[in-house]
C-alpha positions in Angstrom: 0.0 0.0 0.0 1.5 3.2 -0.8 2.1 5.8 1.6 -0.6 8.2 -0.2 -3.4 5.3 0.4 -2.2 4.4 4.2 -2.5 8.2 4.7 -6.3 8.1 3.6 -6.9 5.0 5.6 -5.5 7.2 8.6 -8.0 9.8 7.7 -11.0 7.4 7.5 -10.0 5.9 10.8 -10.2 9.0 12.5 -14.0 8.7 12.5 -15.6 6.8 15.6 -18.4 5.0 13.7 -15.7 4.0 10.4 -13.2 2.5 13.0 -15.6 0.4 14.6 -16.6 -1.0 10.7 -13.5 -1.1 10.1 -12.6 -4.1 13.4 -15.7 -5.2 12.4 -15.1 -5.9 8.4 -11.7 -7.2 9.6 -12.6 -10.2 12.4 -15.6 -11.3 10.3 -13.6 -11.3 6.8 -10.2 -12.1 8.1 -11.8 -15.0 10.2 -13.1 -16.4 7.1 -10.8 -16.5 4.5 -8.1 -17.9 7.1 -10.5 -20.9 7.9 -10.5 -21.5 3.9 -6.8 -20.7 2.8 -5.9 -23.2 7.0 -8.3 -25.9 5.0 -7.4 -25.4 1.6 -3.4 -25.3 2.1 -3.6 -28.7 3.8 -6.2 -30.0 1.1 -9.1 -30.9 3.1 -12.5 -30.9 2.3 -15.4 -29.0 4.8 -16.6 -32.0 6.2 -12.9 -32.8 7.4 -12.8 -30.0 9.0 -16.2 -30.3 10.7 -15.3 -34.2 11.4 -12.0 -32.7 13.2 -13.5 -29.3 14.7 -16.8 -31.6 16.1 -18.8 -29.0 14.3 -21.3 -29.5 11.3 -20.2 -29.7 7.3 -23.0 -26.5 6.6 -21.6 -24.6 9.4 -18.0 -24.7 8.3 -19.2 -24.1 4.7 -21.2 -20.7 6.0 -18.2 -19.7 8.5 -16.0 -19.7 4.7 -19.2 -18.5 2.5 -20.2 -15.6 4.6 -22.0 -16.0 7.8 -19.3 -15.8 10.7 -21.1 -13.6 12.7 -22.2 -15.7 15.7 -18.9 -17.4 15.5 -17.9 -18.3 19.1 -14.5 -18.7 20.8 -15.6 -22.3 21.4 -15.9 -22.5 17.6 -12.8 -20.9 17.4 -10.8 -23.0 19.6 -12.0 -26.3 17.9 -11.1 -24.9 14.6 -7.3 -23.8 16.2 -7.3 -27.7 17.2 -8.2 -28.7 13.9 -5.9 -26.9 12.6 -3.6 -27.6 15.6 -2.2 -23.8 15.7 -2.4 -21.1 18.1 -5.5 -19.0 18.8 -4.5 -15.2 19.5 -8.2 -12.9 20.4 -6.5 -9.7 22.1 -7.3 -5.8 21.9 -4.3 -4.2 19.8 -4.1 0.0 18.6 -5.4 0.5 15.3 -2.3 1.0 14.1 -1.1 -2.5 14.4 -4.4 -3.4 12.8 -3.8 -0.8 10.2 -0.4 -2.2 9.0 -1.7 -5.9 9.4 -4.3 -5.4 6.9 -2.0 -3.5 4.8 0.6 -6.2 4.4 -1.9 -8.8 3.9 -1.4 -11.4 1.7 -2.3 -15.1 0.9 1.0 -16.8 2.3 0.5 -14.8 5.4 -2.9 -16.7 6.1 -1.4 -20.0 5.9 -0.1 -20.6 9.0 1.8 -24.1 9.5 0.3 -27.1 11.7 2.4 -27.2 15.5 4.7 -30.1 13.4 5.5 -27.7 10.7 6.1 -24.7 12.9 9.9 -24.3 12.7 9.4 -20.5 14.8 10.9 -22.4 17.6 14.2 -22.9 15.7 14.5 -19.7 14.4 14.0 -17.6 17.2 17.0 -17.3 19.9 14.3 -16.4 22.8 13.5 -20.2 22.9 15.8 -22.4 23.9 15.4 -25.8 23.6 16.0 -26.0 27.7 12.7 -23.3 28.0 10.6 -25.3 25.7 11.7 -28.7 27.7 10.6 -27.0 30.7 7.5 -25.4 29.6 6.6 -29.2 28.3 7.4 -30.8 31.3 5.5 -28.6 33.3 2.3 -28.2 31.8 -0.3 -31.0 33.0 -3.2 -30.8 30.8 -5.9 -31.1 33.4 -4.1 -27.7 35.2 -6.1 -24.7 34.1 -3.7 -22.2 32.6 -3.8 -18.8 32.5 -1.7 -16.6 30.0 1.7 -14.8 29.8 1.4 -12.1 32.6 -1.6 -13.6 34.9 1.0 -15.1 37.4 -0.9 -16.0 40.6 0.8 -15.6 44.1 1.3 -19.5 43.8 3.2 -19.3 40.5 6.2 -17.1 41.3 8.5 -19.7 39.5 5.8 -20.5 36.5 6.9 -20.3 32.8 6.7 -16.8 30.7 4.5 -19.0 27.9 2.0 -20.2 30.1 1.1 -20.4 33.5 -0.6 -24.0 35.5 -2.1 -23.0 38.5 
């Protein structure tokens, strides 16, 4: 986008009622065509994805077609473990949504399986020791709370997730 059209986006953005479109447009589209490009890229059909989500075939196809507006964050989360990535649902500044929709492209909605991910070995903040202990730590019957929600009893907890 050049700098002349992120300029008028900044100028649309300034109204109230656009910006709130804008968020809008963004989770209800953006949702939508991940779910298809997720299923697409590993070559599955809707009702794999429903079979693997424990959702219906006609659901997934009107999450993809159009209708994702009484998608849930249960939905959500059995699609992420379909999928077996990450969910992320956080508030961010416009601006960070600005220049995400900006560089927006097809390979950035494909986002690898937890076996493809290879982030781990191309970051340095991750050693191999951190992840070993993260692992080792984390029973999946614990209820975990996120990065920065450290309980009094979890002084010693891990910065990826916390088991209290």
């Amino acid at each position: 986008m050049s700098t002349k059209s992120k300029e008028a986006l900044f100028e649309k953005l300034k109204d109230k009622e656009y910006r709130d479109g804008f968020v809008e447009a963004h989770i209800d589209e953006g949702v939508r065509h991940q779910i298809r490009s997720l299923r697409e890229m590993r070559g599955w059909t809707q009702s794999e994805v429903a079979r693997k989500a424990g959702i219906t075939q006609p659901r997934v196809s009107a999450i993809e077609d159009s209708d994702s507006s009484g998608l849930t964050l249960a939905t959500l989360n059995k699609l992420a473990s379909a999928f077996d990535v990450a969910l992320l649902v956080r508030f961010a500044p416009f601006s960070e949504l600005a220049e995400w929709v900006v560089t927006l492209s097809q390979e950035s909605l494909q986002i690898p399986s937890f076996r493809e991910d290879t982030g781990f070995l191309e970051s340095s903040q991750f050693s191999e020791l951190a992840i070993a202990n993260v692992v080792e730590s984390f029973d999946i019957n614990d209820e975990v709370q996120p990065y920065g929600c450290l309980s009094e009893a979890t002084t010693t907890a891990s910065p990826i997730a916390v088991a209290v």
